[in-house]
VEXSEGU-633212 format. One record per residue (C-alpha): residue in one letter; x, y, z. Coordinates in Angstrom, 2 decimals. Layout:
BEGIN
  res       c1       c2       c3
    a        X        Y        Z
...
//
This chain:
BEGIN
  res       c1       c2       c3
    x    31.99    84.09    67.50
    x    31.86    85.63    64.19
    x    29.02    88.55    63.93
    x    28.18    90.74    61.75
    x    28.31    94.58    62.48
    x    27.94    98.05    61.11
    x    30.63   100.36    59.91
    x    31.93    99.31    56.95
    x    35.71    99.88    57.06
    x    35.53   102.29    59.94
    x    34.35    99.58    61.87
    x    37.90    97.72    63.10
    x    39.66    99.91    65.35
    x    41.90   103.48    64.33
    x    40.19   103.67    61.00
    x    39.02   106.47    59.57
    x    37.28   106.97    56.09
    x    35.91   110.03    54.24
    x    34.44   110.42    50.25
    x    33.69   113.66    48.48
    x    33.44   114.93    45.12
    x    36.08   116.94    44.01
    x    35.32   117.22    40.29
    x    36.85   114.14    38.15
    x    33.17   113.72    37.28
    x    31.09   116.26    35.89
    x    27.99   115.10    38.04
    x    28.88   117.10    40.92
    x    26.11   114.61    42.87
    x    28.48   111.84    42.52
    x    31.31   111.41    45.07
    x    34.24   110.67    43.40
    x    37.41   110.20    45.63
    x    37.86   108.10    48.98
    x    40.44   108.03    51.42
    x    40.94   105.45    54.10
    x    43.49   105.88    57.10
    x    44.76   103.91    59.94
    x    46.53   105.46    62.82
    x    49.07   103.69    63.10
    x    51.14   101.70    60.35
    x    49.41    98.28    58.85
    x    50.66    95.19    57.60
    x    49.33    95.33    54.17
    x    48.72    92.79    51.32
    x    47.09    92.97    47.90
    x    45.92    90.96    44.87
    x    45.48    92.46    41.56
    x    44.17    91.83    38.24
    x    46.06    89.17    35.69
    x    44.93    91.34    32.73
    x    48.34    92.50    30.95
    x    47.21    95.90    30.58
    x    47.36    97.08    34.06
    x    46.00   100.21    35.68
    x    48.99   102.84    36.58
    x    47.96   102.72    40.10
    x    48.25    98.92    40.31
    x    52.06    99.69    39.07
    x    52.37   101.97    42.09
    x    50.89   100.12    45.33
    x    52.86    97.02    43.87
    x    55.65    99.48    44.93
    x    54.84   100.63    47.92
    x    53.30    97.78    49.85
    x    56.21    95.56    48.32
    x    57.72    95.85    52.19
    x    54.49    94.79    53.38
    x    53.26    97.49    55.06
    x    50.66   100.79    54.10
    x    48.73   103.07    56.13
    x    46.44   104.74    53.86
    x    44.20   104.56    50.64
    x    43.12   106.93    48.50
    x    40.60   106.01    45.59
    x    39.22   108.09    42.22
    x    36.16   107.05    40.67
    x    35.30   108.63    36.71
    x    38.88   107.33    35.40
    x    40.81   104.54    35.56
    x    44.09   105.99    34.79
    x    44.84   103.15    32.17
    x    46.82   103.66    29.36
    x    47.51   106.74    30.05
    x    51.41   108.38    29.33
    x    51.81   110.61    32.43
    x    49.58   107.40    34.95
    x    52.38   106.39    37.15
    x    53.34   110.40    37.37
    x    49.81   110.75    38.47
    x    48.64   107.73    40.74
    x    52.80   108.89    42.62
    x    51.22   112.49    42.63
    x    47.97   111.55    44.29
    x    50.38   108.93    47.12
    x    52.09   112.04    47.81
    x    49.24   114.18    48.38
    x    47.87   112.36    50.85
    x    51.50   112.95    52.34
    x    51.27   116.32    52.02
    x    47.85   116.27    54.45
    x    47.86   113.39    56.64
    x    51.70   113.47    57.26
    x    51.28   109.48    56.21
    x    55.03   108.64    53.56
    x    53.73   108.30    50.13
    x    55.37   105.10    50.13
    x    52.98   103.77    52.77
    x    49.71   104.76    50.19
    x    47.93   102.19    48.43
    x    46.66   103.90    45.15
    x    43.69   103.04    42.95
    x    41.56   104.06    40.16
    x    37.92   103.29    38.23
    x    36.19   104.35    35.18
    x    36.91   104.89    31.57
    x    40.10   103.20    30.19
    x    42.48   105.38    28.16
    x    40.97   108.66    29.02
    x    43.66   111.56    30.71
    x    43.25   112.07    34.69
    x    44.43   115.21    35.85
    x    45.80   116.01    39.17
    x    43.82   119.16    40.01
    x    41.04   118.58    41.08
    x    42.15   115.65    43.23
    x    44.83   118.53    45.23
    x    42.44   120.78    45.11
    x    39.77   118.67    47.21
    x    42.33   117.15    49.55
    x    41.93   119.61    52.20
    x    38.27   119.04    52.28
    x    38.94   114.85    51.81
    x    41.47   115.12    54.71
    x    39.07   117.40    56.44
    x    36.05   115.12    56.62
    x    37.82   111.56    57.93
    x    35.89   109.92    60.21
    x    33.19   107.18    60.48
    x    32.28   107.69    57.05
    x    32.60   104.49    55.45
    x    29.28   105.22    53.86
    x    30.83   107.70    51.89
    x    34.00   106.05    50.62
    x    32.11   103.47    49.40
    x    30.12   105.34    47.62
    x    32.94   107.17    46.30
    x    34.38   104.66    44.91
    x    31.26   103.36    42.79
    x    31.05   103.76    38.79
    x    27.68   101.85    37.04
    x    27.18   100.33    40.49
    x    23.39   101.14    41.89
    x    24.01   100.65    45.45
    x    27.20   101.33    47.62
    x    28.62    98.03    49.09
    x    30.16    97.68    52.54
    x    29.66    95.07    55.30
    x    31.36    94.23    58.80
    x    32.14    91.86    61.44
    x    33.52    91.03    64.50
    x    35.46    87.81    66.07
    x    37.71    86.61    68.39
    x    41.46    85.57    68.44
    x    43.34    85.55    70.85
    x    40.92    86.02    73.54
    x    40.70    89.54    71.90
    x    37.54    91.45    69.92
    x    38.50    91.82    66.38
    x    36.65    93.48    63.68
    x    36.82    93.27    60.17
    x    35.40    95.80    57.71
    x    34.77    96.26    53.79
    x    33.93    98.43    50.93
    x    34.07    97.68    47.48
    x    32.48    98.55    43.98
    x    31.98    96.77    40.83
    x    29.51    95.75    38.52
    x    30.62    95.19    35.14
    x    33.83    93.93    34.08
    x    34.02    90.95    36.46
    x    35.26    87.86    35.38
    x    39.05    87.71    37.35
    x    41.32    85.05    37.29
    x    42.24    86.61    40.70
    x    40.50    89.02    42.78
    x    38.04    91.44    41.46
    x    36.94    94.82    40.89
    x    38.20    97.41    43.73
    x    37.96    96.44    47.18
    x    39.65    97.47    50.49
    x    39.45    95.67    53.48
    x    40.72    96.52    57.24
    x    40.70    94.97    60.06
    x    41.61    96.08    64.22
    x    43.64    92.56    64.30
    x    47.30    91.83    64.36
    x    48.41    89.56    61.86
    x    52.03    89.41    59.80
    x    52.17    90.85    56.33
    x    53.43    86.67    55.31
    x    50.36    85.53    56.86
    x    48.16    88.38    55.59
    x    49.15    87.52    52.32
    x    48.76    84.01    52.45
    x    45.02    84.40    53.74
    x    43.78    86.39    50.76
    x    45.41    84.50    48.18
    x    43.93    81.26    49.23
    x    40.34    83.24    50.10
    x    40.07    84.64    46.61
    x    39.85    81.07    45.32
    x    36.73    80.06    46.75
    x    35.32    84.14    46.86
    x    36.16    86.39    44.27
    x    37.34    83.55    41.61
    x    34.28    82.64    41.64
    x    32.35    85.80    40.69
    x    31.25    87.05    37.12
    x    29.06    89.42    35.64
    x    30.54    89.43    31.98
    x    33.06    87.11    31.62
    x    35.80    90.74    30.95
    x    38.77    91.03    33.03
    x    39.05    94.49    34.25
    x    42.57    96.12    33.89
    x    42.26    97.52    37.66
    x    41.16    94.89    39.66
    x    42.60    95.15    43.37
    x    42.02    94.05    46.60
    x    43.84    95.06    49.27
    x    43.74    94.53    52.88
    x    45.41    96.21    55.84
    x    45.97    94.87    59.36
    x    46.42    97.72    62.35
    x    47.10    95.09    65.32
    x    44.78    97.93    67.10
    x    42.55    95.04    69.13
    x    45.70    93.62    70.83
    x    45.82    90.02    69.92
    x    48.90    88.34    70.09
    x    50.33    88.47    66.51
    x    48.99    85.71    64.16
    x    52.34    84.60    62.21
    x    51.64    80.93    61.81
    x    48.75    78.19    61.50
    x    46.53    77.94    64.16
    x    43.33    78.25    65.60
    x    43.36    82.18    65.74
    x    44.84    82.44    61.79
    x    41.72    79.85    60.99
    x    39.03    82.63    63.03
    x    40.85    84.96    61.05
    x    40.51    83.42    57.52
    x    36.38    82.69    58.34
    x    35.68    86.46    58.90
    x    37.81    87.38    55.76
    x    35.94    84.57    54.12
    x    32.27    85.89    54.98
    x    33.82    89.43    54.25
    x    34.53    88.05    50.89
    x    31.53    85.84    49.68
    x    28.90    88.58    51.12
    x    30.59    91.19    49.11
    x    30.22    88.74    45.95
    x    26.55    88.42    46.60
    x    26.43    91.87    46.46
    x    28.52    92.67    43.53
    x    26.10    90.27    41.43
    x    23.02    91.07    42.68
    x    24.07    94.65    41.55
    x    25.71    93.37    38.41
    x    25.21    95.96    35.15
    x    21.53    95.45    34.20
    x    21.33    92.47    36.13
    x    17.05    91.71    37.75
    x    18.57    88.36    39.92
    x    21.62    87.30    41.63
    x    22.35    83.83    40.22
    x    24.38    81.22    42.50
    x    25.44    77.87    40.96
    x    26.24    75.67    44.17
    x    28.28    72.39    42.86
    x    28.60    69.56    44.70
    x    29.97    65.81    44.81
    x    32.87    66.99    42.52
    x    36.05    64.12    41.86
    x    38.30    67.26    43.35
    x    38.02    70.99    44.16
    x    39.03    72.14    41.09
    x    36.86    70.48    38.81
    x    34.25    71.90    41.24
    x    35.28    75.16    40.73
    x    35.61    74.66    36.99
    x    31.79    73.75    36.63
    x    30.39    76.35    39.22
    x    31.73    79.14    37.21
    x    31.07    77.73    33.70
    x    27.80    77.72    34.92
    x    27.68    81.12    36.28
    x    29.50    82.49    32.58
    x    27.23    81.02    30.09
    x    25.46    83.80    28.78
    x    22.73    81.05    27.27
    x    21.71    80.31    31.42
    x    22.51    83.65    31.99
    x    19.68    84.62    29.37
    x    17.44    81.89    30.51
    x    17.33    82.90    34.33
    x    16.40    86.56    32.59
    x    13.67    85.12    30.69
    x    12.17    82.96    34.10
    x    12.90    79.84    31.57
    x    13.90    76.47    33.28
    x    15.88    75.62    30.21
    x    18.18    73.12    32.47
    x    19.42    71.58    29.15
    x    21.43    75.00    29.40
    x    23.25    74.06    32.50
    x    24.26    70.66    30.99
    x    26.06    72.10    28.35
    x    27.62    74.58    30.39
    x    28.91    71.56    32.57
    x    29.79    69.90    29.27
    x    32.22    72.49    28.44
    x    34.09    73.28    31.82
    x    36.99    71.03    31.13
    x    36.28    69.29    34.63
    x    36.23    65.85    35.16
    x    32.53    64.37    35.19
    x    30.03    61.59    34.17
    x    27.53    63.44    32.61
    x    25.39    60.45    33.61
    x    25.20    61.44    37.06
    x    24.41    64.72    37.06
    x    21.40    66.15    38.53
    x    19.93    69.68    38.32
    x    17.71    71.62    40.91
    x    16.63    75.40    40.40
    x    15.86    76.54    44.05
    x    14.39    79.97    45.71
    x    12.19    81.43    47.80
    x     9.57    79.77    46.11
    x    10.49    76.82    46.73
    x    12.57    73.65    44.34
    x    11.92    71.90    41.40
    x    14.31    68.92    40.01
    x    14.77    69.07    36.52
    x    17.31    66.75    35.86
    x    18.39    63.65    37.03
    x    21.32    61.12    35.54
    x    21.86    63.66    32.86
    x    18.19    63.38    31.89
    x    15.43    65.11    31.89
    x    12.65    64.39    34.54
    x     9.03    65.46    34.21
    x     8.48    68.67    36.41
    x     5.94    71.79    36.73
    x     6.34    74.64    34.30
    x     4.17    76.29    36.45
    x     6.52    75.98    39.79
    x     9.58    76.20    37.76
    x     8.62    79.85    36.48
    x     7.64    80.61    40.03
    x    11.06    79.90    41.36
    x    13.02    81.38    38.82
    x    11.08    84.75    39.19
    x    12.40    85.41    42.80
    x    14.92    87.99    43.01
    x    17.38    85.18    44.23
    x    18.09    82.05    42.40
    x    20.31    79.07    43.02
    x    21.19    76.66    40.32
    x    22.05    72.98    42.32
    x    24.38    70.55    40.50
    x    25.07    67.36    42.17
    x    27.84    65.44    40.30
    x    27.53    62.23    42.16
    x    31.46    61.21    41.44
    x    32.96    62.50    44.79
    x    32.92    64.85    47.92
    x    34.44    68.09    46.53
    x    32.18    71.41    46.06
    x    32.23    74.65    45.45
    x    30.15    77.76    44.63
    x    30.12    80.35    42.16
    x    28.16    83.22    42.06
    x    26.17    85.93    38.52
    x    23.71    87.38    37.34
    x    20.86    87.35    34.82
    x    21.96    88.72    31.04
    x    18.89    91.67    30.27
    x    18.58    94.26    27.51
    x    19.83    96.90    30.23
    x    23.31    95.11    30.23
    x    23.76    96.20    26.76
    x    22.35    99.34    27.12
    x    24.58   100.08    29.50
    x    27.74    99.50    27.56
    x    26.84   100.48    24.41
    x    27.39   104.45    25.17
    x    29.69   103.62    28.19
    x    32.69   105.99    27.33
    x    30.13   108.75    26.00
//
């Protein structure tokens, strides 16, 4: 039975977690580096960003979890060591510090970075707060995940616990990002572990098919980020028999990865730079998945709904053209719009016209703090779901003196 829990990653089994700041930022308020152990070697597998300019540390993990195994992280918020000369020198230098410490090989480190692009990152005050990093690992999830945030305004992390094998598994998550999201892949920075044994092949083949349907489908801005990475690592701590095929214990397994996933995309944006609503665009009755897909998240990245959901405005002509655009396959004479909340539904489009509807109940439910946007094709039985957030002044704001 998949349940939710507490504990973040510290949750599964033999992890331990700790966040401090050690001075990358000159807010000495903000944490700024995380560090995540295991006790005992993981299988390990990653995603990263398809941006061609890559973080440094992205260069580095792709190193040293090419065998398929890690048993730490560590994590530096204030710079993204991107573009930088000297980044591989550095993201090596901060693998083998945790070396130096924990006793963990560099080579079994998984490295990354967030903040300003093209800005130096020196090593010192990363060695000079390992002690005190190393010092404080525990069940402090909490405090890696807040760590790890930049613009974010609340620190994301979420557990859960299931069954394969006959055995208690848990599953646990921190993340951060809140501008910069539009991936082709995964998103932003996000670590998961888990207590359960499963082989790097099939660890590997889980997130790459999860991402799909979960972080694919999540954008604040419609920008790539040159950092994305998610990475997950597997301890085999809750004794299940090894998962290293299909079966019923490999499909438990994907479900708690995949409510991992899709409630950290909630979360990312609902927190989204600027953002007052989380905004999910729920296709269904698609011809296939992908032109599902290619509609939800057309949706989700036009900055004209985007602006509309900001301004309370059922402007559902919006969401046609959107839908218009997507390059999926679909009788705009069929489709039918519904804006849905806590305040209840109102149609406002049916056969790819509009239908007479309250202004009045329409502004109600696309005040609430969550809105859904409901598309029903009518040309087959595919679906998917995609989920944003409202486009406000504060977005630009935000950005406009990022770097300064």
């Amino acid at each position: 039975m998949l349940k939710e829990i507490s504990g973040g990653v510290c949750a599964p089994k033999g992890f331990k977690a700790s966040g401090i700041h050690c001075g990358i930022r000159k807010n000495k308020v903000k944490k700024d580096l995380a560090l995540i152990v295991s006790d005992v070697r993981c299988a390990a597998a990653c995603v990263y960003t398809t941006n061609l300019v890559k973080g440094a540390p992205i260069l580095v993990t792709r190193k040293n979890v090419a065998d398929g195994y890690a048993q730490a992280v560590i994590v530096n918020s204030g710079n993204a060591n991107t573009c930088n000369a000297d980044g591989v020198e550095i993201a090596e230098k901060m693998c083998a510090l945790v070396e130096e410490h924990t006793g963990i090989a560099a080579q079994d480190v998984v490295v990354a970075s967030t903040g300003v692009i093209g800005q130096p990152l020196s090593i010192a005050p990363i060695a000079d707060g390992m002690a005190q990093l190393v010092g404080e690992l525990g069940d402090h999830s909490s405090a890696a995940a807040e760590a790890i945030m930049t613009t974010d305004t609340v620190k994301k992390e979420i557990a859960f616990s299931f069954t394969a094998g006959g055995r208690e598994c848990r599953m646990g998550a921190i993340c951060k990002g809140v501008g910069m999201i539009c991936p082709n892949m995964a998103t932003m920075l996000m670590f998961i572990t888990t207590d359960a044994a499963v082989s790097p092949e099939m660890l590997q083949r889980a997130i790459s098919e999860d991402v799909k349907d979960s972080l694919n489908m999540l954008s604040v801005d419609r920008d790539t980020s040159t950092n994305d990475t998610l990475c997950i690592l597997a301890n085999g701590l809750a004794g299940n028999a090894c998962i290293t095929q299909d079966g019923e214990d490999f499909r438990q397994f994907c479900a708690a990865l995949h409510a991992v996933t899709t409630a950290m995309c909630r979360k990312l944006a609902a927190d989204g730079e600027g953002a007052t609503k989380l905004i999910e665009c729920r296709v269904h009755g698609a011809k296939t998945k992908g032109d599902a897909r290619l509609a939800a998240k057309s949706v989700i990245n036009s900055n004209l709904v985007k602006a509309a959901m900001f301004g309370a405005d059922a402007n559902w002509g919006r969401v046609l053209c959107a839908l218009g655009y997507a390059g999926a396959d679909l009788d705009v004479d069929k489709i039918g719009v519904r804006f849905v909340s806590r305040a209840g539904e109102v149609l406002v489009c049916s056969g790819g016209r509009g239908v007479p509807f309250s202004e009045e109940l329409a502004k109600e439910v696309l005040s609430e703090h969550e809105v859904v946007i409901d598309v029903a094709l009518g040309d087959g039985a595919q679906e998917a779901t995609a989920w944003g957030c409202d486009l406000t002044y504060d977005y630009v704001k935000i950005n406009g003196d990022y770097r300064t």
